[in-house]
C-alpha positions in Angstrom: 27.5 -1.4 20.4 24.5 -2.3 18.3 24.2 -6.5 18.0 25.0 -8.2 14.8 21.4 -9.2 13.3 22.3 -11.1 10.2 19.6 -11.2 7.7 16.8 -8.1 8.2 13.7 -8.9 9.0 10.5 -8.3 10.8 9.6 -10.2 13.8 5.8 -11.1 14.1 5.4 -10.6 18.0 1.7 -11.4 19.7 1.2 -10.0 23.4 -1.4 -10.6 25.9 -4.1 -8.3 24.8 -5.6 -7.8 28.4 -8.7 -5.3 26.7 -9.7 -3.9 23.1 -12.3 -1.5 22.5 -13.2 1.2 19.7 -12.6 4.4 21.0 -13.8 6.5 17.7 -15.8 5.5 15.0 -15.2 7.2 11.9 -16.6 7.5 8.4 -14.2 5.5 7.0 -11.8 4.6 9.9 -11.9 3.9 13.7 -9.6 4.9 16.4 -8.9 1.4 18.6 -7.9 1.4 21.9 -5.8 -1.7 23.3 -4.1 -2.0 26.4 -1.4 -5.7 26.5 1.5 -6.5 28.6 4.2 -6.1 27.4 8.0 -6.7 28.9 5.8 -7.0 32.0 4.4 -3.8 32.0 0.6 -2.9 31.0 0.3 -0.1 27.8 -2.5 1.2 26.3 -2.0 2.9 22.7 -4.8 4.0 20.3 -4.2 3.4 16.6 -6.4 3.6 13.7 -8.1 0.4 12.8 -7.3 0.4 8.8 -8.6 -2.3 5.9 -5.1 -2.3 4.4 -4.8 -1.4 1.0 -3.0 -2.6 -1.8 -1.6 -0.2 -4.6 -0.2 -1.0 -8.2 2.8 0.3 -10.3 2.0 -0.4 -13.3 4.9 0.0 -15.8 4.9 0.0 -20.1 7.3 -1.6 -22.8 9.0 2.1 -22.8 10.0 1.6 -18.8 7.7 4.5 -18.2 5.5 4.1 -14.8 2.0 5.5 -14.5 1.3 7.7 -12.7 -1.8 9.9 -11.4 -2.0 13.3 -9.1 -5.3 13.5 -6.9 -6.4 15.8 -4.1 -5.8 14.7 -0.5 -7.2 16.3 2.5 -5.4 15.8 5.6 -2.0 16.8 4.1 -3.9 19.4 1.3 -1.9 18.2 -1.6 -3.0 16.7 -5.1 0.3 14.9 -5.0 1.5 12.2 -7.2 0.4 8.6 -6.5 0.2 5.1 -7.9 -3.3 3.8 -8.1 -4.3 2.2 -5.2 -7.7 1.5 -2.7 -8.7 0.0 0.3 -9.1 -3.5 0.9 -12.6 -2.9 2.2 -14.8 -5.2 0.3 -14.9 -8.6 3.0 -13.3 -11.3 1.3 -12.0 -9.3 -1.7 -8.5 -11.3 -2.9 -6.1 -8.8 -3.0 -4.8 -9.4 -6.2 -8.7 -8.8 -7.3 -8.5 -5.4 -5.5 -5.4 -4.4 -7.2 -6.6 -5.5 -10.4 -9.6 -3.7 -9.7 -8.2 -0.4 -8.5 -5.4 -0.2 -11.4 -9.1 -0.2 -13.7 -11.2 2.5 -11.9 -8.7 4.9 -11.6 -6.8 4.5 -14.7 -8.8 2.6 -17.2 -6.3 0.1 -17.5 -5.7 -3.5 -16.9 -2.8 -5.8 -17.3 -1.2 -9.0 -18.1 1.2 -9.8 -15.9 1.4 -9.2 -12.4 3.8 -9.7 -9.5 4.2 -8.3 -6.0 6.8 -5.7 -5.7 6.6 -4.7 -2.5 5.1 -5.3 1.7 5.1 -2.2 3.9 3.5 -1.0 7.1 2.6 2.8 6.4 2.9 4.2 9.8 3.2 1.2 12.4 3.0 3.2 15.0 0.0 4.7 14.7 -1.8 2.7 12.5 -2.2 -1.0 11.2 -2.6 -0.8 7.7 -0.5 -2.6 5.4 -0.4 -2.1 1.7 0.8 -4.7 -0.9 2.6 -3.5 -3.7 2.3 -4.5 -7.1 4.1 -4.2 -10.6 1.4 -5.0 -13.4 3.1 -5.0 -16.6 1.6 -6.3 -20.1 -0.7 -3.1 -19.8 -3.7 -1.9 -22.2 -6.4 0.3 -21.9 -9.9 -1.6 -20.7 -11.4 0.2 -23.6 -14.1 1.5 -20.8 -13.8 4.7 -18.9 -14.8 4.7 -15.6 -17.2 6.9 -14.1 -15.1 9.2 -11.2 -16.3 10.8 -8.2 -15.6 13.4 -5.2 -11.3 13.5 -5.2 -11.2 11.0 -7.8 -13.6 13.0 -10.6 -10.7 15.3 -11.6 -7.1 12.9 -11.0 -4.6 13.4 -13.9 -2.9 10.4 -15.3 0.7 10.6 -16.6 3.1 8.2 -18.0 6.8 9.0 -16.7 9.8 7.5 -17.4 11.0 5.4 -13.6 14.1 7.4 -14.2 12.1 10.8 -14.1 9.3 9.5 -11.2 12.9 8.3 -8.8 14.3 11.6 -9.5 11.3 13.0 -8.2 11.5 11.1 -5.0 15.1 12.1 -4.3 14.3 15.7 -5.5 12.3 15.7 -2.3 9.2 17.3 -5.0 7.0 13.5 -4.6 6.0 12.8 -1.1 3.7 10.0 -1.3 4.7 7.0 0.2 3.7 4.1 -1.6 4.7 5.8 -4.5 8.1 5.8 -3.5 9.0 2.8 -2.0 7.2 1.7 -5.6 9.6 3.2 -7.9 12.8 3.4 -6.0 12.1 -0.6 -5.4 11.6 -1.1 -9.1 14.2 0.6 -9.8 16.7 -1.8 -8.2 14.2 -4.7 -9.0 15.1 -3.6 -12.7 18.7 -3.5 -12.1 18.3 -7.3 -10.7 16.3 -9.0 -13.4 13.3 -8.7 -12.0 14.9 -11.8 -9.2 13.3 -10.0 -6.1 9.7 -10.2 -7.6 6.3 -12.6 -5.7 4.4 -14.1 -7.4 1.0 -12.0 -7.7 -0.7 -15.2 -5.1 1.8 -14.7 -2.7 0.9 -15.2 0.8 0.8 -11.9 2.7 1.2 -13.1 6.6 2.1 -9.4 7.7 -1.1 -8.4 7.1 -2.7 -7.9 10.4 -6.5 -8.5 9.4 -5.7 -11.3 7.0 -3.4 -13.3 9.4 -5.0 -12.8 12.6 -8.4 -12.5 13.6 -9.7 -9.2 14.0 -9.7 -7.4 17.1 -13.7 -7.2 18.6 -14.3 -4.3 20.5 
């Protein structure tokens, strides 16, 4: 019989880490290699050693949700995504990145800004975490930026969140972010906007901004 939990939430957990070491070093990621004791027992998993990202729904007076389709090679889809980028610049605030990001890929910038959502992407075989944010109050930067390699040809589209959660259930969007994005502002919506962070949240599920990083 499964135990009565109360209120959901994630558990921050910190084993013994008895060696760390990077096992493949990548163009943009590594592959680290850990073994820890864990429930008494000694494991060793490889995972990829990710920035984190953040990512930005950004969302107009008319309730329609940007939106922008993009190559991607491991999965070979230009699928639908909100803009998003890697937290890879040392330092970088995250709100700065998102503000940044929701610029360089869509020439926009906005007014207000709150955190939607906090998500692990695949937690068991990487550690990147991604902050979500809904940017409303949005108007064109009046610059366009200059795109390269997947990014050169992306296609922006405004969609109603009706239309871009229909999409999601439709099975026809895959991308995560993007999902968890709209189907969350969706209900946010339907709450008055209650559920919201403020955009200088703390972020302590973060593995690289609440912990030291692992050296290897």
């Amino acid at each position: 019989m499964a135990a009565e939990v109360g209120v959901i939430g994630d558990e921050p957990f910190c084993p013994e880490i008895l060696s760390s070491e990077t096992a493949f070093e990548g163009t943009v990621w590594d592959v680290r290699r850990d073994t820890f004791r864990y429930n008494g027992e000694e494991i060793t998993r490889e995972y990829v050693d990710h920035t984190g990202a953040v990512a930005v729904l950004a969302l107009d007076d008319d309730g329609r949700v940007l939106l922008i389709r993009q190559y991607r090679h491991p999965v070979r889809h230009r699928d639908w995504e909100i803009p998003a980028g890697l937290l890879d610049i040392h330092g970088e605030d995250p709100l700065t990145a998102a503000q940044r990001e929701l610029a360089e890929e869509a020439d926009l910038q906005a007014g207000q800004w709150n955190v939607l959502a906090d998500i692990f992407t695949s937690p068991g075989g990487n550690d990147e975490a991604i902050r979500i944010y809904l940017a409303r109050d949005v108007r064109s930067t009046d610059e366009a930026f200059a795109r390269e390699a997947e990014e050169a040809d992306i296609e922006v589209a405004w969609v109603p969140l009706e239309d871009a959660v229909d999409a999601v259930l439709a099975r026809r969007a895959h991308n995560a972010p993007l999902s968890i994005a709209v189907l969350g502002a969706l209900v946010a919506r339907e709450r008055g906007w209650a559920s919201l962070g403020a955009a200088v949240a703390p972020w302590p599920s973060h593995p690289k901004l609440s912990a030291p990083s692992a050296e290897g």
